[in-house]
C-alpha positions as CSV (number, residue, x, y, z in Angstrom):
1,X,115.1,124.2,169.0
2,X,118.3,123.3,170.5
3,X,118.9,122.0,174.1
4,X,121.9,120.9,175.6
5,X,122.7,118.6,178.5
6,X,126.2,117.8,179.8
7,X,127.4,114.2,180.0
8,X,127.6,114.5,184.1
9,X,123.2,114.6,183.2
10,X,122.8,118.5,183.9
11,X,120.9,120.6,181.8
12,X,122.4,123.8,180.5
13,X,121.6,126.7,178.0
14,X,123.6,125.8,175.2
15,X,126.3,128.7,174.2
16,X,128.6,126.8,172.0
17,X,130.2,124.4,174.5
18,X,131.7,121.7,172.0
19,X,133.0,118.8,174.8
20,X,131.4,116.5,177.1
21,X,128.1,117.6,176.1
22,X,125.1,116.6,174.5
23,X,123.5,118.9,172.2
24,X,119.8,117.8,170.9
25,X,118.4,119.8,167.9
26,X,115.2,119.5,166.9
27,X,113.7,121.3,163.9
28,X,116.7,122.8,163.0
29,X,116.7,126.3,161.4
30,X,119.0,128.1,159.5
31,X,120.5,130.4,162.4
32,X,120.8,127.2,164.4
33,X,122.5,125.0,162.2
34,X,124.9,128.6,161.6
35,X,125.3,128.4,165.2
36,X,126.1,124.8,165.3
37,X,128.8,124.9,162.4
38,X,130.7,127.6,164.5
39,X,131.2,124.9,167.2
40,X,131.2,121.5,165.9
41,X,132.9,120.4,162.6
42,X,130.1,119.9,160.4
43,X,131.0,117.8,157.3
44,X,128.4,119.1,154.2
45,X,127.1,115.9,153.3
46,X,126.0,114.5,156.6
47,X,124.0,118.2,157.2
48,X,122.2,117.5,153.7
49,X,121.5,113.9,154.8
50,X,119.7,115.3,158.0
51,X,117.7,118.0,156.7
52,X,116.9,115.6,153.5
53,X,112.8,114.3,154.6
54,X,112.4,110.9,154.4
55,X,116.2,109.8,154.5
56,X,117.2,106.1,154.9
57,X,119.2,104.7,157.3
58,X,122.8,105.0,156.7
59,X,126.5,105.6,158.4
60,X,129.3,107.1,157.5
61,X,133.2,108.3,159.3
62,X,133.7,111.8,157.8
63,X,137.3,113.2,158.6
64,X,135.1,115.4,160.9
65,X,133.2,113.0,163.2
66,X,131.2,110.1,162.7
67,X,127.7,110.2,161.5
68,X,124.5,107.7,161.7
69,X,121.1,108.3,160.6
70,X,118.5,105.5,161.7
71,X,114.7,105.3,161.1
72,X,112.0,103.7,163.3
73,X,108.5,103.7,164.5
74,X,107.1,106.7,166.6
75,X,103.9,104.3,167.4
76,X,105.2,101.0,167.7
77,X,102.8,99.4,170.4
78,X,100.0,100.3,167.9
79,X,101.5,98.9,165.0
80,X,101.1,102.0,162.7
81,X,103.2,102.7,159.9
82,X,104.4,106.0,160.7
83,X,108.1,106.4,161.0
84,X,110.7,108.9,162.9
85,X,114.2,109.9,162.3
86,X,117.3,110.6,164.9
87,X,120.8,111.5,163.5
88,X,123.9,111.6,165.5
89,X,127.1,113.0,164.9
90,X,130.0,111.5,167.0
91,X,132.8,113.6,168.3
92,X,135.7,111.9,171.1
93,X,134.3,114.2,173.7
94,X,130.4,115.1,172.3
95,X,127.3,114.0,170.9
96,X,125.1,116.0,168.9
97,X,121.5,114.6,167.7
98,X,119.1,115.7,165.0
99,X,115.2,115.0,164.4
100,X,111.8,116.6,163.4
101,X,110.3,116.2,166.8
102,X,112.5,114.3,168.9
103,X,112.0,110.5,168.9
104,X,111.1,107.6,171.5
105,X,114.3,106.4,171.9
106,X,116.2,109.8,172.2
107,X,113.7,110.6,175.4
108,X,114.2,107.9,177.0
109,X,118.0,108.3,176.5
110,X,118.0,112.1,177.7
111,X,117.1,111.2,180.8
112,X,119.6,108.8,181.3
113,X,122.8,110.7,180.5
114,X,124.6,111.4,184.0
115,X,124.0,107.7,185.1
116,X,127.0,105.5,185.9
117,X,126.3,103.6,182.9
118,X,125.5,107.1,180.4
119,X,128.5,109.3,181.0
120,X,130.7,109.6,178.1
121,X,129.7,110.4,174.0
122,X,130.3,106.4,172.9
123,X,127.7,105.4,175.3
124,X,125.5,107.6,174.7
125,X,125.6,106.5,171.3
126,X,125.0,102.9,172.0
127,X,122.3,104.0,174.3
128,X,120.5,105.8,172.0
129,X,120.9,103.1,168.9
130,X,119.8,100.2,171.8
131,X,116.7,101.9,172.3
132,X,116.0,102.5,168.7
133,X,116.4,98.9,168.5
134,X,113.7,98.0,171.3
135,X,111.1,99.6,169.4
136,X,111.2,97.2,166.4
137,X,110.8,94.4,169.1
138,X,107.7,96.3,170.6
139,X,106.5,96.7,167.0
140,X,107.4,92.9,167.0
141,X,105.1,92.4,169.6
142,X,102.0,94.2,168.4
143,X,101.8,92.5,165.3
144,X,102.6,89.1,166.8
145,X,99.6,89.8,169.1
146,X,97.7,91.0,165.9
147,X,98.6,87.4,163.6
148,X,98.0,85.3,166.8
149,X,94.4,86.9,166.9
150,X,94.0,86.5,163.2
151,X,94.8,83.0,163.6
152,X,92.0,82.3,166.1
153,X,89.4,83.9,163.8
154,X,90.2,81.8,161.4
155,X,89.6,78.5,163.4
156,X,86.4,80.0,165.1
157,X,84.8,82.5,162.5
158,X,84.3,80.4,159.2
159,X,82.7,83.4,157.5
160,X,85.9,85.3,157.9
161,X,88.0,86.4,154.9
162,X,91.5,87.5,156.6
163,X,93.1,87.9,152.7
164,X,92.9,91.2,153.1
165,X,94.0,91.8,156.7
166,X,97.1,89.2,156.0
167,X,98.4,91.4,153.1
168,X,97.7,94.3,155.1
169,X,100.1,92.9,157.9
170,X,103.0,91.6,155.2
171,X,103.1,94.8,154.1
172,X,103.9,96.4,157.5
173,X,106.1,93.6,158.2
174,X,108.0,94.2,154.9
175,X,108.3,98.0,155.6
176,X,109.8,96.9,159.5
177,X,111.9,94.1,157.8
178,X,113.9,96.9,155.3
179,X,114.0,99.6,158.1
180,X,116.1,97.5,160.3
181,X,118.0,96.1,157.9
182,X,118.9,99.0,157.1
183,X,119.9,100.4,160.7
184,X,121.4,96.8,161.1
185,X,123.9,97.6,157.9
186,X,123.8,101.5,158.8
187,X,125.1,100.4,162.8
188,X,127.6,97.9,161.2
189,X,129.5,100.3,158.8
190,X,130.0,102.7,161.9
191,X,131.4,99.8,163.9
192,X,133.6,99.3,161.0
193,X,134.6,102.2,160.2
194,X,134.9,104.6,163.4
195,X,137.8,105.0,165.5
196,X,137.4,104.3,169.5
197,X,138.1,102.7,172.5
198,X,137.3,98.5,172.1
199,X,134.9,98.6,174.4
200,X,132.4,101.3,172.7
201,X,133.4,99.2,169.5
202,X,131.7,95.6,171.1
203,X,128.9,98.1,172.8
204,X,127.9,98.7,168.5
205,X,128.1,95.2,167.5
206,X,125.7,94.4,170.6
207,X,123.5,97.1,168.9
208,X,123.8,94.9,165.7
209,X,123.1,91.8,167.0
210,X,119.3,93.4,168.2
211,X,119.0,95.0,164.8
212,X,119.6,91.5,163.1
213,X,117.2,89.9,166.0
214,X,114.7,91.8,165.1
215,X,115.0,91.2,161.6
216,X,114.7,87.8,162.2
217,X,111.8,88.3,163.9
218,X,110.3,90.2,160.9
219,X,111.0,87.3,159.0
220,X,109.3,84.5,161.5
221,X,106.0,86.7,161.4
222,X,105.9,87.0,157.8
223,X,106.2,82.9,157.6
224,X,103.9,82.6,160.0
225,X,101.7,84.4,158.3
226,X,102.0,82.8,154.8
227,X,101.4,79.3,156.5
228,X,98.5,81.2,158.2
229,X,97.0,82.5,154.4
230,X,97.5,78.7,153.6
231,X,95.6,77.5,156.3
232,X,92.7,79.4,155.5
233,X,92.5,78.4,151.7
234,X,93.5,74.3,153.2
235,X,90.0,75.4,155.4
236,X,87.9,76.5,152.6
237,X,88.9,73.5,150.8
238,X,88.0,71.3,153.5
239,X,85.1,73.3,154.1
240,X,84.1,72.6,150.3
241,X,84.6,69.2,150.2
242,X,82.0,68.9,153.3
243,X,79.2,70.6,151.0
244,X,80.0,68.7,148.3
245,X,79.9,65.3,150.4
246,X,76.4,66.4,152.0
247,X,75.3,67.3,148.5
248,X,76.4,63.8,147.2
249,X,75.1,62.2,149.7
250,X,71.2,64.0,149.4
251,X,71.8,63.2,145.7
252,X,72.7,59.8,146.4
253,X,69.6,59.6,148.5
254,X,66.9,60.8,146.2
255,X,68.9,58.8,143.4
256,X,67.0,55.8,144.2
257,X,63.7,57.6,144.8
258,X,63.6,59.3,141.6
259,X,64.5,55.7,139.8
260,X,60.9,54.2,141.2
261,X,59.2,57.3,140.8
262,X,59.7,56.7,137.0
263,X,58.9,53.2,137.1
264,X,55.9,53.9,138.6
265,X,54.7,57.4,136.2
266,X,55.0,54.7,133.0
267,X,52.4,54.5,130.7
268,X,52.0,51.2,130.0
269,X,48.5,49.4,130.4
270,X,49.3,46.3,132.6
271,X,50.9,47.5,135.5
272,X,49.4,45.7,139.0
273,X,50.4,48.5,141.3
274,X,48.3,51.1,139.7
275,X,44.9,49.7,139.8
276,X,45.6,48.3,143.7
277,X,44.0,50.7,146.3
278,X,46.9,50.5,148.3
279,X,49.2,51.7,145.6
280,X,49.7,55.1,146.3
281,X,50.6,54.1,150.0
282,X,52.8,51.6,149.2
283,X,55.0,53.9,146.9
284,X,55.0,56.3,149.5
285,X,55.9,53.4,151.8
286,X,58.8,52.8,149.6
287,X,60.1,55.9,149.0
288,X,60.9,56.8,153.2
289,X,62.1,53.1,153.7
290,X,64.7,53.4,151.3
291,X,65.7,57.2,152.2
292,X,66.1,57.0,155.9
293,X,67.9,53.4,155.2
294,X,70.2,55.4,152.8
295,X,70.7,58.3,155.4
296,X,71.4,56.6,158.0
297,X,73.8,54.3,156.4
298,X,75.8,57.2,155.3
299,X,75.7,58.6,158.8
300,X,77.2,56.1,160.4
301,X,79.7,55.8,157.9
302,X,81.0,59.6,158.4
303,X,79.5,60.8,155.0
304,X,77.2,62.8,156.2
């Protein structure tokens, strides 16, 4: 599919108009792309890079225009894993886009051309990389929400095992961490490399600046989340140590109990308690005296 909008923001059936336009192809096929090589200077390897699935980010200045290929998230707000694709080529006077389906970003940005601040191919550019950029901070903030969450379940749930669910989330974060440090590197090289007005030139080193932000970012919630898996296991240590303290102190307890119960279950001939009626009673007697004494000393010491 290929649609086409001028830089002045009005739509028009593309017929091979090559300046001030924007052309948008999505799902390119083979008459297209034929079409699209009779009016724009198509350098060989940057068509193989877009019609390559699964391509990294990456930039390049061919002879023939500039080229930039970025990957992001199609469901950021949800913090899925599933990625999407825009390519640009840059002409002086044109901008023409690739992708499977379109992309969050490049919607956003196609209704924008026309404005005072969307009228010319650079800016266009910038406005499309920006917005790539703000869906790594919205991915940001999903999994932020999802760690901050996990973190209260860890104080209030103390059956909770979030092992799982914290390797889960460093594995996301990883994958968002390499994507825009690749679209960081990718935006950098084209700000390097390309030829244009100074202006359009600081406009792409703004757009590296949020890709480098946001990398950042990537790395704070993957710290975070390491100090949070240490917490947990620092809990279940402390939650040990409070089982084994009761348990030594019910041991502690019966300690003494079991020592006169074994005095007393002797076999030896001559012992005064056993032939007194009130025997039994009084080794009974004994045995809650010193246990509640015991307990309640180690209560009020905090052992217990």
């Amino acid at each position: 599919m290929i649609r086409a909008r001028t830089l002045t923001g009005q739509d028009l059936d593309w017929n091979g108009q090559a300046e001030n336009v924007w052309v948008d192809v999505q799902d390119v096929a083979e008459e297209e792309l034929a079409r699209l090589s009779a009016a724009f200077a198509l350098n060989r390897l940057a068509v193989e890079d877009v019609r390559e699935h699964g391509h990294w980010s990456r930039a390049e200045a061919y002879p023939e225009h500039g080229f930039i290929t970025v990957r992001s998230f199609s469901r950021p707000e949800e913090a899925e894993e599933f990625t999407e694709r825009v390519s640009l080529f840059l002409y002086p006077h044109a901008v023409l886009s690739f992708s499977t389906t379109g992309t969050r970003a490049l919607e956003a940005v196609w209704k924008l051309v026309g404005r005072e601040s969307v009228n010319t191919a650079p800016e266009v550019a910038y406005e499309l990389l920006d917005h790539t950029a703000d869906t790594f901070f919205t991915l940001a903030d999903a999994l932020e929400g999802r760690v901050d969450a996990l973190e209260e379940q860890v104080f209030t749930d103390v059956r909770l095992n979030p092992v799982a669910e914290v390797f889960e989330l460093k594995h996301r974060i990883a994958q968002a961490r390499r994507l825009s440090t690749d679209a960081r590197e990718a935006v950098t090289l084209l700000a390097r490399h390309i030829e244009g007005d100074p202006a359009d030139l600081v406009r792409f080193r703004d757009v590296q600046d949020s890709f480098a932000r946001a990398t950042a970012r990537f790395d704070s919630l993957r710290d975070h989340l390491t100090g949070l898996l240490d917490l947990h296991l620092s809990l279940q240590g402390q939650r040990m140590n409070e089982v084994m303290r009761t348990l030594t102190a019910v041991s502690v307890i019966f300690l003494p109990l079991t020592f006169l119960a074994g005095v007393w279950g002797m076999n030896f001939g001559h012992m005064p308690e056993l032939p007194w009626r009130y025997g039994y009673a009084m080794a009974w007697t004994s045995f809650l005296v010193v246990g509640a004494l015991l307990a309640y000393y180690f209560k009020r010491r905090g052992w217990w």
